[in-house]
Each structure stands twice: as C-alpha cells, then as structure tokens.
MIMAR-887134 format. One line per 10 residues: number of its first residue (from 1); for each residue x, y, z of C-alpha. Coordinates in nm, 3 decimals. Last residue first. Example, Ala and Ser with C-alpha at 12.3 -4.5 7.8 and 13.67 -1.06 7.14 Angstrom:
BEGIN
2 = 1.367/-0.106/0.714; 1.230/-0.450/0.780
//
This chain:
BEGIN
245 = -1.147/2.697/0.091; -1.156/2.406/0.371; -1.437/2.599/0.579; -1.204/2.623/0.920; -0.888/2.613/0.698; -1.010/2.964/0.484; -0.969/3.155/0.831; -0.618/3.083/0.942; -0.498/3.192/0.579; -0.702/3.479/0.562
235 = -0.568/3.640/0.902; -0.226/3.707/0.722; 0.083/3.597/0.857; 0.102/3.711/1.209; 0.281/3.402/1.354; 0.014/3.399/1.669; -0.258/3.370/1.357; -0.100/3.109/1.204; -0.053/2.914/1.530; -0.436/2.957/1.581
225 = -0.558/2.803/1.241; -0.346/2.495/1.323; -0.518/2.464/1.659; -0.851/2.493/1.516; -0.799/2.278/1.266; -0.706/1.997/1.530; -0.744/1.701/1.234; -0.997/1.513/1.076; -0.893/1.215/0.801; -1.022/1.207/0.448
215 = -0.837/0.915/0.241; -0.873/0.943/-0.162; -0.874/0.611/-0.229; -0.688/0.423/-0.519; -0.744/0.075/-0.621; -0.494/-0.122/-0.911; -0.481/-0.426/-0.698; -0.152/-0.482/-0.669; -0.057/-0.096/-0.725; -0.288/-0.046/-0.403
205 = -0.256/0.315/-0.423; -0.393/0.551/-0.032; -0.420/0.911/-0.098; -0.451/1.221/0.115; -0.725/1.470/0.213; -0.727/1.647/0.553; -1.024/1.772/0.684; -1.199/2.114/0.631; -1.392/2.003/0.360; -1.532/2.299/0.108
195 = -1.319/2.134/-0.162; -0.986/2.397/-0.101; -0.794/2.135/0.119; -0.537/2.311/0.277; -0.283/2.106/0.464; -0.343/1.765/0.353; -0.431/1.857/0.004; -0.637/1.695/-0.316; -0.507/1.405/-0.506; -0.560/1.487/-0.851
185 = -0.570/1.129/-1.010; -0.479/1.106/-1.371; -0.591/0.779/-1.536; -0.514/0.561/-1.876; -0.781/0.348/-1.968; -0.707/-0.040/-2.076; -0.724/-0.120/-1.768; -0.894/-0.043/-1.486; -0.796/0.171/-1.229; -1.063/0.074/-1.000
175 = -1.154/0.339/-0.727; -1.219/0.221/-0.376; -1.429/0.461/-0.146; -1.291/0.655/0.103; -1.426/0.943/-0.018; -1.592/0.986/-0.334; -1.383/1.023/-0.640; -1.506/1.402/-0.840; -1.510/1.281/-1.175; -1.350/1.302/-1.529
165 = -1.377/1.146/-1.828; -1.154/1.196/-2.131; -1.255/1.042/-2.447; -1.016/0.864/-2.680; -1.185/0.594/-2.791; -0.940/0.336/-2.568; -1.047/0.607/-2.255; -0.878/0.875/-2.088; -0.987/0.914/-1.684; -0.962/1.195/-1.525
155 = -0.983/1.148/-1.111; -1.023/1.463/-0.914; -0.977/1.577/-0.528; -0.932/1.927/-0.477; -0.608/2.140/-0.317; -0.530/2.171/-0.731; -0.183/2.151/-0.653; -0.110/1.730/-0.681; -0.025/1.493/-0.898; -0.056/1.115/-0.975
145 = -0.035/1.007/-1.290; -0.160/0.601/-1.383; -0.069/0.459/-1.735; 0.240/0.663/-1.760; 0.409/0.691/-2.130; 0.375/1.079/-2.047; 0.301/1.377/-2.229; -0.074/1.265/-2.369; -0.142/1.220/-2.021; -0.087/1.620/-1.924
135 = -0.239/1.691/-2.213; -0.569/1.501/-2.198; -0.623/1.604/-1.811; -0.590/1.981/-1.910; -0.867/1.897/-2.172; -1.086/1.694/-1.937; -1.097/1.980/-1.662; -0.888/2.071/-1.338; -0.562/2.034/-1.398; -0.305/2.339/-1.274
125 = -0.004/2.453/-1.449; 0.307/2.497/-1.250; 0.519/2.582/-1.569; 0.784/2.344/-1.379; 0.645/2.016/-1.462; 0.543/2.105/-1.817; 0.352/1.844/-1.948; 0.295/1.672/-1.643; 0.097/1.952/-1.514; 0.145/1.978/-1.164
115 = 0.321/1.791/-0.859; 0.422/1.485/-1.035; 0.441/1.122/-0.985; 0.389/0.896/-1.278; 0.337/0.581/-1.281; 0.365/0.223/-1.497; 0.675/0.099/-1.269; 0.825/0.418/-1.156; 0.853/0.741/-1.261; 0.941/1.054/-1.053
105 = 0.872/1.417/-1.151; 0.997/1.771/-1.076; 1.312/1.656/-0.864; 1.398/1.757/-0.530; 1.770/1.921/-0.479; 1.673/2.252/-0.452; 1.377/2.170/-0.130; 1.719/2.011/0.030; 1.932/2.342/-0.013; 1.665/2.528/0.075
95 = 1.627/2.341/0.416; 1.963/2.380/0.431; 2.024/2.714/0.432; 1.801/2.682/0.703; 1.399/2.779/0.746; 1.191/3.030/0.959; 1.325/3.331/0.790; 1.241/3.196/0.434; 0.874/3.120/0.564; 0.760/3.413/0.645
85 = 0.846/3.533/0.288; 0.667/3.236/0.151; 0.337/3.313/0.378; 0.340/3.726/0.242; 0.396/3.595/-0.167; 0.121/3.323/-0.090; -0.112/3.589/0.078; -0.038/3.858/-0.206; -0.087/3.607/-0.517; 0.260/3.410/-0.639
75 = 0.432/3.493/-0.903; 0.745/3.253/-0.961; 1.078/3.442/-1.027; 1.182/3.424/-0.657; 1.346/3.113/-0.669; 1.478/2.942/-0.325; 1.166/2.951/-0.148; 0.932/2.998/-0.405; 1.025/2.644/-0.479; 0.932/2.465/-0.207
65 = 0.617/2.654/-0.337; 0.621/2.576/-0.640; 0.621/2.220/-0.536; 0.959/1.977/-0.549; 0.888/1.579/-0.534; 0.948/1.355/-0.264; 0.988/0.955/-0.224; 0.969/0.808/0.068; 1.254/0.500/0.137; 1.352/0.510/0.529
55 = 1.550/0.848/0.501; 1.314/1.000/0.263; 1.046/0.992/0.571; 1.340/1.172/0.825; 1.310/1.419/0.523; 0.937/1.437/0.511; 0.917/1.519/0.895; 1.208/1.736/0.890; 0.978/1.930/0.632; 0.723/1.939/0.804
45 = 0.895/2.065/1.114; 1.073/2.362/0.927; 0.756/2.448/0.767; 0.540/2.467/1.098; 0.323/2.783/1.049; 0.142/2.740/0.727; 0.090/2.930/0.445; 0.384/2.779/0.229; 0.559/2.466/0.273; 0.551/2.112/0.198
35 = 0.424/2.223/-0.146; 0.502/1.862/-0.272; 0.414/1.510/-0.426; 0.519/1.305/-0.128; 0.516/0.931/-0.185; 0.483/0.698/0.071; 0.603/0.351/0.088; 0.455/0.072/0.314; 0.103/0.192/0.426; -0.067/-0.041/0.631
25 = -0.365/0.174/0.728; -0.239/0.262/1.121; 0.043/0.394/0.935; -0.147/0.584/0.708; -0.365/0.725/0.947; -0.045/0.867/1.161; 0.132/0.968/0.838; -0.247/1.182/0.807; -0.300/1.337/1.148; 0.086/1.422/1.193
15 = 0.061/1.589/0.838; -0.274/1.767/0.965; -0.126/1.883/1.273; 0.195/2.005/1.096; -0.019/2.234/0.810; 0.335/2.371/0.634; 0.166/2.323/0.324; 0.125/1.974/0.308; 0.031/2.027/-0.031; 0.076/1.620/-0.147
5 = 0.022/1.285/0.035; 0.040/0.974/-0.136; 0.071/0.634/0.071; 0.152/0.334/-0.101; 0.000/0.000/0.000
//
C-alpha cells in the first residue's frame, strides 16, 4: 500500500493526522508530491518530517512553493507571496538546499508522480478539466499520474476511444484503475484542502490491486488556524482552513 500525500503546506497537525492514518492503514512507501511549505506555520517541522520519511525510502517531489523559497521568479498572489516570505526566515540554508535538490517528476513501474501539469512540470499549471487532463497524459508513457496543486480531489480518466472522463472520487471509497484506460488522479491537500472540507485529504494506491482512495482524516484545525494567527501571517490563511477553501 503506497501512501500519497501532497500540499502539506506547512499544516503540521494535519501531516501528523495523516502519516499517523497511514500507518495505522498499512502503508509501506509513501510518496510526497510537494508544497511542503507555504501558508502554514510549521515548515521547518514538516519538512524534517518528510526528510526523516526520505531516510527510510519516501519519495518527494519539489512544489512551487518549495520552490518559491529558493526562486523568486514565480508569481505568487499577495497571501502566498506574504506566507513564503515568512517562511524563508523560519527555514536553514539547508532546508533550501534540500527543497533545490527535489526533482519535478518521478517514474516508476507504470506511474507517474508529479506535482502539476505533467507536461510542463515546472510551468506549475493546474488540472482541473478533461482537456488539461488530456495533455498532461498525452506527455507521459504513464498509465496512472498522480499529482497534486489543485487542493481538490479529481480522477480523469482517458479512454481506448479517446474520451476523457472526469469525476469528483468519493471518499474513502475504492476506485478501479482499470485497464485499458489511462488515469490522472488529482489528489487533493493535507494542509489546505480547497473542496469545502476542512479535513485532511490524502491518498492511499494499491498498485496490486490497481485501487486508489482518496483518504479524508480530521485534524485539530482549530489549533493549526491559531498558530497562524500567533505568527502574524495574514488572518485569511487561518480563516479559509475552518471551511476548507
């Protein structure tokens, strides 16, 4: 069972809430498709947290946001710009160092794991409809792509006709990947789900059986919403994780 977790966002009592669920789940890799920082108040712990996770065989990919933090030619809207500033003073030359070093994708076996648009890892598009689907598959050899940044939970499915399906995966609840359709699953946020759910959203893969759930798992909101506020990054960002927008 691989666990997928992806805009962590610097949320630490939603990461703890999620590895914790995973674990108790059966998870045996985990896969971390980025944004590990950004808007929240604990980036130095979540990212220790995904490091000490590399250590013992995770894989990690590099956000725009983890980004952001070494590269300042992304634009970013006021209250990302404000939380990634923030964020550089709370983090070592290291940390950057580390967040450099990720890579945009990482293949393996008959998937793809990417933060964005697989087309262009690094233009940081977003994929939220049947046509952005379509050319993010059509770039990769992938029958399964995993990504992240949309903070919502999708599933895109391209068919042998060539149609593109998409739906909004309940939770929980097994998805087949059935062959011979090729599949791009959006796998929502831990630390800032933007679907109207306040709880954390991450991913559980059975490659054996070719299932993926999208996991929903309740977490101290409150108290994350707090330490935001006692940081003084902007009030907005404490606010939206109470309604998960």
């Amino acid at each position: 069972m691989i666990a997928i977790l992806s805009d962590i966002h610097g949320n630490r009592e939603a990461l703890s809430a999620c590895l914790a669920h995973a674990d108790r789940a059966g998870a045996t890799r985990y896969v971390f498709l980025g944004d590990y920082v950004g808007y929240g108040a604990d980036p130095a712990w979540c990212l220790r947290t995904v490091m000490d996770r590399i250590a013992h065989g995770a894989v990690a990919i590099r956000g725009n946001h983890d980004q952001a933090i070494f590269s300042r030619n992304h634009r970013m809207n006021g209250r990302a710009a404000a939380a990634i500033e923030w964020t550089r003073a709370q983090l070592s030359p290291d940390a950057a160092t580390f967040l450099k070093s990720l890579p945009l994708e990482h293949a393996e076996e008959d998937r793809l794991y990417v933060h964005a648009d697989a087309s262009d890892p690094e233009a940081w598009r977003y994929v939220t409809s049947p046509e952005e689907a379509r050319r993010s598959l059509e770039a990769t050899p992938a029958r399964v792509t995993l990504c992240g940044h949309v903070h919502v939970p999708w599933l895109f499915g391209l068919t042998a006709t060539d149609k593109c399906t998409a739906f909004r995966p309940a939770h929980d609840a097994p998805v087949p990947l059935s062959r011979p359709r090729r599949w791009l699953a959006v796998m929502g946020s831990v630390g800032q789900p933007r679907d109207g759910d306040p709880s954390a959203c991450y991913g559980l893969l059975d490659p054996d059986a070719a299932e993926l759930r999208w996991i929903r798992v309740p977490y101290d909101v409150d108290a994350a919403a707090e330490k935001i506020r006692r940081a003084g990054l902007p009030e907005s960002l404490a606010d939206r994780l109470l309604v998960g927008r």
